[in-house]
C-alpha positions as MATLAB code, in Angstrom:
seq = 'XXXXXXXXXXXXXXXXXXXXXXXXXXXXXXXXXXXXXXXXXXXXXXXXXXXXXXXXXXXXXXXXXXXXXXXXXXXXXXXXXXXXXXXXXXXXXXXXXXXXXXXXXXXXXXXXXXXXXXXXXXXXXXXXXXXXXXXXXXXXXXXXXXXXXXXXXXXXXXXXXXXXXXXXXXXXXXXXXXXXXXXXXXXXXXXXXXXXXXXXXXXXXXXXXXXXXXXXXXXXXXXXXXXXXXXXXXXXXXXXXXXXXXXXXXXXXXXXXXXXXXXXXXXXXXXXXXXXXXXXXXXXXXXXXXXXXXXXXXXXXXXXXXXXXXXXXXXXXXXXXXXXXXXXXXXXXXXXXXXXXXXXXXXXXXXXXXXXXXXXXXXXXXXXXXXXXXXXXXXXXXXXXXXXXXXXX';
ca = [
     100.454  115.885   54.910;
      98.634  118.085   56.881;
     100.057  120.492   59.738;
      98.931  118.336   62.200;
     100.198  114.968   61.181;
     104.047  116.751   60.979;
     103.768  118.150   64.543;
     102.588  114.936   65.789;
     106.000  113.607   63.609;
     108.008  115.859   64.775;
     107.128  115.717   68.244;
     107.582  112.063   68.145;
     111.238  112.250   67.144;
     111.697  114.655   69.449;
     110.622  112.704   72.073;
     112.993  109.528   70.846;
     115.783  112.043   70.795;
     115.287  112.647   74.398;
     114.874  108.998   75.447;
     118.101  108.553   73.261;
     119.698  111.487   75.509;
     118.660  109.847   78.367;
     120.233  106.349   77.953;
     123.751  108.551   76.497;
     124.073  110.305   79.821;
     123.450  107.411   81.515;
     126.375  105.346   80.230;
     128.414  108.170   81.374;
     127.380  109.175   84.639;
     127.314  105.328   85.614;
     130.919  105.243   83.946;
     132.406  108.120   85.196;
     130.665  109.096   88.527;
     131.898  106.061   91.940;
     128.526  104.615   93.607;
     127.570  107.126   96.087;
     126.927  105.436   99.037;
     123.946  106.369  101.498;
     122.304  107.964   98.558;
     118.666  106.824   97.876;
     116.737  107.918   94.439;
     112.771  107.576   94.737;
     111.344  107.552   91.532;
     107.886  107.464   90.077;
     105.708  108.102   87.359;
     102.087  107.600   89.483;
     102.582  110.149   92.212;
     103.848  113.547   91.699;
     104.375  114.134   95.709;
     105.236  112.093   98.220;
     102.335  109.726   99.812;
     102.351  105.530   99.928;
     105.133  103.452  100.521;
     107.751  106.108   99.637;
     106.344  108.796  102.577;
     106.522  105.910  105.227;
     110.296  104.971  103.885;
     111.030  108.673  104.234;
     109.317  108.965  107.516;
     111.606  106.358  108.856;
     115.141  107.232  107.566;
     114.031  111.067  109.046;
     113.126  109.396  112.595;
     116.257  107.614  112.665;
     118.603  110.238  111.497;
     120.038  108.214  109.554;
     122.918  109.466  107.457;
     120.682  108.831  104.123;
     120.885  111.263  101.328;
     117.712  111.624   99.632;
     116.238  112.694   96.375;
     113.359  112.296   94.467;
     111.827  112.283   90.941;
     108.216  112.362   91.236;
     105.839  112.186   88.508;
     102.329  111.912   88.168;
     102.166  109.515   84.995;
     104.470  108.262   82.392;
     102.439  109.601   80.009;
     103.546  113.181   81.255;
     106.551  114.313   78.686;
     109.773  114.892   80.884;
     112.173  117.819   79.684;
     115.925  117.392   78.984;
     116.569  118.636   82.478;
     114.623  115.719   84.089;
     116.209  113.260   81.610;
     119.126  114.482   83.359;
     118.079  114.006   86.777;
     116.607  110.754   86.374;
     119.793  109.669   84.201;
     122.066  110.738   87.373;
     119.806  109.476   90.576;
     120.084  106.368   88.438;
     123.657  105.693   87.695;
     125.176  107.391   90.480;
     122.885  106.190   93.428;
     123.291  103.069   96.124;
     119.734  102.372   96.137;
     117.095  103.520   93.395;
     113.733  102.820   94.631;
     110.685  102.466   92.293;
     106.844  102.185   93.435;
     104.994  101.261   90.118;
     106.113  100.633   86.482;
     108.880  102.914   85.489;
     109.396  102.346   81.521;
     112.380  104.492   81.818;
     115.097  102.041   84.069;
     113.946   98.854   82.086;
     116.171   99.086   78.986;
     119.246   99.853   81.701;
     122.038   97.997   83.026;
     122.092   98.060   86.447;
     125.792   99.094   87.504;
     127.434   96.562   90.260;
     126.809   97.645   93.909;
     123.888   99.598   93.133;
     120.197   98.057   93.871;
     117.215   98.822   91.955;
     114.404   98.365   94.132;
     110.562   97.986   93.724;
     108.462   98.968   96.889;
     105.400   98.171   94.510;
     102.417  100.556   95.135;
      99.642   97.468   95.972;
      99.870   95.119   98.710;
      99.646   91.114   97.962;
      98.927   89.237   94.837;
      95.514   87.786   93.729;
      95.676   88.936   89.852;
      97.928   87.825   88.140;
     100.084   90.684   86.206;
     103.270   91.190   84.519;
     104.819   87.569   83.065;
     101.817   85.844   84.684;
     100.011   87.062   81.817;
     102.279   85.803   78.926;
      99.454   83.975   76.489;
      96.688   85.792   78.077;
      94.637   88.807   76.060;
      97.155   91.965   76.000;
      99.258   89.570   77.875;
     103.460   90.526   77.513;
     105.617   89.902   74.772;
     107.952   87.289   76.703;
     110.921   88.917   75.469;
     110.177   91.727   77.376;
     112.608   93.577   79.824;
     110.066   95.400   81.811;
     111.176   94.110   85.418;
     113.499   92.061   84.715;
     116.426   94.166   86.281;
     115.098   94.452   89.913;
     117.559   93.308   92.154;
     115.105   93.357   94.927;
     111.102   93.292   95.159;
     108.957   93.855   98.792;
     106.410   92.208   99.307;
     103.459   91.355  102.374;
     104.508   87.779  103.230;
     106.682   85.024  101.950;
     103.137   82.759  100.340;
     102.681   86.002   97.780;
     106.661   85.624   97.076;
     106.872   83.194   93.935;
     103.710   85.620   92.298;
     106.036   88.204   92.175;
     108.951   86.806   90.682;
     106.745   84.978   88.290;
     105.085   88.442   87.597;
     108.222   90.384   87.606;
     110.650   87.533   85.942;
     113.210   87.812   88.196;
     114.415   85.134   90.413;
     112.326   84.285   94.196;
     115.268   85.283   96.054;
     115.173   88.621   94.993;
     111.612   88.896   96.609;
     111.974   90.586  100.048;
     108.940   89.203  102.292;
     109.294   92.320  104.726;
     105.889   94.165  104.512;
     104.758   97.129  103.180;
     105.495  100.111  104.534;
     102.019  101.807  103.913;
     100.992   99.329  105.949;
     102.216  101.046  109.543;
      99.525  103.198  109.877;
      96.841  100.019  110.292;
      98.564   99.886  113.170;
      99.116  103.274  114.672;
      96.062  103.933  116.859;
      97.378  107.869  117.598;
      97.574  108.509  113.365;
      94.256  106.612  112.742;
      92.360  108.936  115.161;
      93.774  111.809  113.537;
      93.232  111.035  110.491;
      89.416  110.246  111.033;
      88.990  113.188  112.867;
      90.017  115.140  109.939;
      88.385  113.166  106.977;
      85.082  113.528  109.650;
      85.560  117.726  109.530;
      86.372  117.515  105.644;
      83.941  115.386  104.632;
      80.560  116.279  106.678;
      78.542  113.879  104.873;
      79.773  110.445  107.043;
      79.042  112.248  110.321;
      77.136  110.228  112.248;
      76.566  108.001  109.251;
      77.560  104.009  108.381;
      79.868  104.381  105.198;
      79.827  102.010  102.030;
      82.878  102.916  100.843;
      82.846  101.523   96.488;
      86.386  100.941   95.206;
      86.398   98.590   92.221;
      89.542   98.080   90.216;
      89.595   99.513   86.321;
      88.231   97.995   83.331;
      90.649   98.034   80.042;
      94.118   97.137   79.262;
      95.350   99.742   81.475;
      95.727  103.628   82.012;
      95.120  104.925   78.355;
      91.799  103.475   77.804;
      90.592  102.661   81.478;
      87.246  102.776   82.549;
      84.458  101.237   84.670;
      80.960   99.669   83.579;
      78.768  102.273   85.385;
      75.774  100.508   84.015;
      75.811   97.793   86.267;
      74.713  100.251   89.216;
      70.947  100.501   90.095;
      71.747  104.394   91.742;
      67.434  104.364   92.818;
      67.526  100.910   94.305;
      70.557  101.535   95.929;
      69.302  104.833   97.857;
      66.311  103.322   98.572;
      67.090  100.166  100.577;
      69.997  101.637  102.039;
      68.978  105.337  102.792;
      66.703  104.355  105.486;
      69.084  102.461  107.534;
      71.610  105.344  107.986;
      74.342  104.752  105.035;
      75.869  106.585  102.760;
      77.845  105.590   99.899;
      81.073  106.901   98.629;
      82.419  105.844   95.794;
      86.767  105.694   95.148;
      87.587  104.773   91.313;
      90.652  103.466   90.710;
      93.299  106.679   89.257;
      93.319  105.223   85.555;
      89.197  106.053   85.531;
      88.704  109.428   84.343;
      85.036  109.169   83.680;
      83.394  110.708   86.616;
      80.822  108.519   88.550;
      77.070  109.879   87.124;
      75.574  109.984   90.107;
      71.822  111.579   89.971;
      70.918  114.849   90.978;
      68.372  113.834   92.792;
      70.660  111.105   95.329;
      73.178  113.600   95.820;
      72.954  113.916   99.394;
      73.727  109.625   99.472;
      75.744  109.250   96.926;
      79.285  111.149   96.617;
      82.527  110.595   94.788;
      85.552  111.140   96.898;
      87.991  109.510   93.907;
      90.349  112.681   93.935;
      91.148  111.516   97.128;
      94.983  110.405   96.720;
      95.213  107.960   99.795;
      92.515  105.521   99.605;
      93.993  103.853  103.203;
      93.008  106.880  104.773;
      89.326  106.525  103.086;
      89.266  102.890  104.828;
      89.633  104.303  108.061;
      86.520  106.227  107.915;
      84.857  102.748  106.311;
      82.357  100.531  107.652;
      81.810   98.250  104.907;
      83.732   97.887  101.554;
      82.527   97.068   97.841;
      85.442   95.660   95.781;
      86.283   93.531   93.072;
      89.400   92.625   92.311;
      91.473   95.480   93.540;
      94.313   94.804   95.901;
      93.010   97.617   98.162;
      90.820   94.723   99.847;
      94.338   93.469  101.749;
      94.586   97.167  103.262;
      91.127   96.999  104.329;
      91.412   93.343  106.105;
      93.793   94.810  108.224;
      90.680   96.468  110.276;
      88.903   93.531  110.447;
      85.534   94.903  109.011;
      82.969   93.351  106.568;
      83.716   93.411  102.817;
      81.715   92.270   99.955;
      82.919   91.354   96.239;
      80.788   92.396   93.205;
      82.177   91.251   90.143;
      79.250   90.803   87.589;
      82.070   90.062   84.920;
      83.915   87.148   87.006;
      84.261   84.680   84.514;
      84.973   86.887   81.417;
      87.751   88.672   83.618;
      89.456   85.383   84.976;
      89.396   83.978   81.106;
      91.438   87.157   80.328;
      93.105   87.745   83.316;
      93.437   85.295   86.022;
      94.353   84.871   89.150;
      96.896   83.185   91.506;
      94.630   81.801   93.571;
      90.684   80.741   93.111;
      88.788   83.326   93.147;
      86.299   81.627   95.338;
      88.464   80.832   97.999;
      90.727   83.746   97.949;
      87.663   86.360   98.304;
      87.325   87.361  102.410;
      83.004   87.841  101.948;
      80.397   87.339   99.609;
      80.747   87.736   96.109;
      77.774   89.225   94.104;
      76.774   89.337   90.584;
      74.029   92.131   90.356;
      72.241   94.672   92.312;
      69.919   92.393   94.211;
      72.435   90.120   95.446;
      74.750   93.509   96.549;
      71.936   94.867   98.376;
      71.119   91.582  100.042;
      74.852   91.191  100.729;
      74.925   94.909  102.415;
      71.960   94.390  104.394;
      73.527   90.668  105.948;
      77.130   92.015  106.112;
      76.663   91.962  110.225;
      76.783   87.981  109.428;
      80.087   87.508  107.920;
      82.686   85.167  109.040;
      85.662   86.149  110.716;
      87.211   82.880  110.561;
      87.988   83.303  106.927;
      89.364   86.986  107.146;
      92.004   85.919  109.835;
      92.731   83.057  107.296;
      93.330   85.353  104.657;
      95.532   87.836  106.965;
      97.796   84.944  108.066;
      98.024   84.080  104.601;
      98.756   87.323  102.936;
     100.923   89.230  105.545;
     104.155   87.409  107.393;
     103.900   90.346  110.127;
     100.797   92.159  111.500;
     102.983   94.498  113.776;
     103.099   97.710  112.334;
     106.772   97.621  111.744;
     107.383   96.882  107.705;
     108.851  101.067  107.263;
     111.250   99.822  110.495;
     112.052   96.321  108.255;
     112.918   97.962  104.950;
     115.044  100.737  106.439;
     117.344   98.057  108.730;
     117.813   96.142  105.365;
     118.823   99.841  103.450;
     121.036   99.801  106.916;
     122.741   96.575  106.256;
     122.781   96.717  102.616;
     120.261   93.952  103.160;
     123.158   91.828  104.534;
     121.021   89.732  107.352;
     118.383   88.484  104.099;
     121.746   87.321  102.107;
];
């Protein structure tokens, strides 16, 4: 056995010792420390500062001055090793706090009993359900072991509007009235004319390129089984045909890969001035702003975007091999707010008749997918925190 091979053993029960450490302490702050009330724990292992539904949340509980005691464990993947110190944290915002909020998958709570009078809550990081994901996916390719306890333990899960409810306790295997239809809190800003401005105005001095240009903003969802092996077919772009019918009429396109993609977009040399990749951008809502027309797929980021009632277009070359291994809630066909396109003529075509779309069948899918188009879900989520979601009992 070569050096290697026994630091990679070594290393791995070191890292088991840890996890063992983690659940120990646990057990015995949950056992020996009382519930401290007005204490809220935001946890995560996708962001490592604070941004999406967990800034908005904060934003609120500050503007109220509320008696909410904060504290946070931020990470920017679970693949990052945590130190014994962390354990520690995470081990005592967990069994000693009122409300532990999550944003994403957090491997680390699953295995845990919950203690009584303490809510474990999931302000998940996407808005709506089209995909299906978690126990959906039982019998599907990579699909969950049933017996799984990822999820399971949530006692409550937000969510857009009451239609996308039963997807998430299907997904999450917990029971429908643990689903919270109150909005998400990212949301707000759709709806904040002051913030939008702002925001514009700065992306507009940062980014020179979209001055006084229409932007195609690209922002497909990953390819793979999920953040280890991610990646996107950049083969299906035509990067020449692209610039060339769209150049002329006063685009430029920007492309947004989803965070698991860590292939950089190989954009020519010679299109450098149309093309650009702005992925390292953390807040892709902010990106949308600045958007005139989107290119998705199946990413959730499409229900953000319908919320500023501008053309979208769907290019999914791989439709029918991804909904054999991956499915959706709802037909793809009818769910889908524009066109859906298979290869680069039909995107092109799609781009240069987006001024044609219908908006009959985007307010359809807003009144479908969101119970509240007021700009209010932060306001929502902090009265329930308030009443220890007493008026949704």
């Amino acid at each position: 056995m070569n050096l290697k091979k026994i630091s990679d053993k070594l290393n791995l029960y070191y890292q088991r010792v840890k996890k063992l450490y983690f659940r120990v302490i646990y057990v015995i702050f949950k056992s020996v420390v009382p519930v401290r009330q007005n204490h809220v724990a935001f946890l995560s292992d996708s962001r490592s500062s604070l941004s999406g539904n967990f800034e908005y949340i904060v934003n609120e509980i500050n503007r109220r001055d509320d008696p909410f005691k904060m504290a946070f464990a931020l990470n920017g993947t679970n693949y990052q090793a945590k130190s014994f110190w962390m354990y520690t944290k995470i081990a005592w915002l967990i069994g000693t706090s009122k409300y532990v909020l999550v944003d994403d998958f957090y491997p680390l709570v699953y295995p845990l009993k919950m203690r009584k009078n303490a809510e474990l809550i999931q302000v998940w990081h996407a808005v709506g359900a089209f995909k299906k994901f978690g126990f959906s996916r039982v019998g599907l390719p990579d699909g969950p072991d049933p017996k799984s306890k990822n999820h399971r333990n949530y006692t409550k899960a937000i969510v857009s509007s009451k239609h996308v409810a039963p997807f998430y306790a299907e997904g999450f295997g917990i029971d429908e009235d643990r689903v919270c239809p109150l909005g998400v809190p990212r949301t707000d800003l759709f709806f904040d004319d002051e913030k939008k401005s702002a925001i514009v105005q700065e992306l507009e001095e940062k980014l020179t390129f979209i001055q006084n240009k229409k932007v195609i903003l690209f922002a497909p969802t990953f390819r793979g089984r999920g953040q280890s092996n991610a990646y996107y077919p950049y083969e299906w772009l035509d990067f020449k045909s692209l610039h060339d019918a769209l150049a002329p009429l006063g685009y430029v396109f920007l492309f947004k890969m989803h965070p698991f993609v860590k292939e950089a977009v190989p954009i020519p040399e010679v299109y450098s001035d149309f093309f650009y990749d702005v992925s390292s951008s953390r807040e892709i809502n902010d990106l949308l702003l600045t958007t005139d027309l989107l290119i998705t797929d199946y990413s959730s980021v499409i229900f953000e975007y319908s919320l500023l009632k501008r053309q979208s277009i769907f290019f999914a070359p791989d439709l029918d091999e991804y909904r054999a291994t991956r499915d959706f809630y709802v037909k793809y066909e009818d769910f889908v707010p524009g066109p859906i396109t298979a290869n680069m003529p039909g995107l092109i075509q799609a781009i240069e008749n987006s001024d044609n779309q219908s908006q009959t069948k985007l307010q359809d899918f807003l009144d479908f997918y969101f119970d509240d188009l007021d700009g209010q879900a932060s306001a929502r989520f902090v009265d329930a925190l308030e009443t220890d979601f007493g008026h949704l009992k």
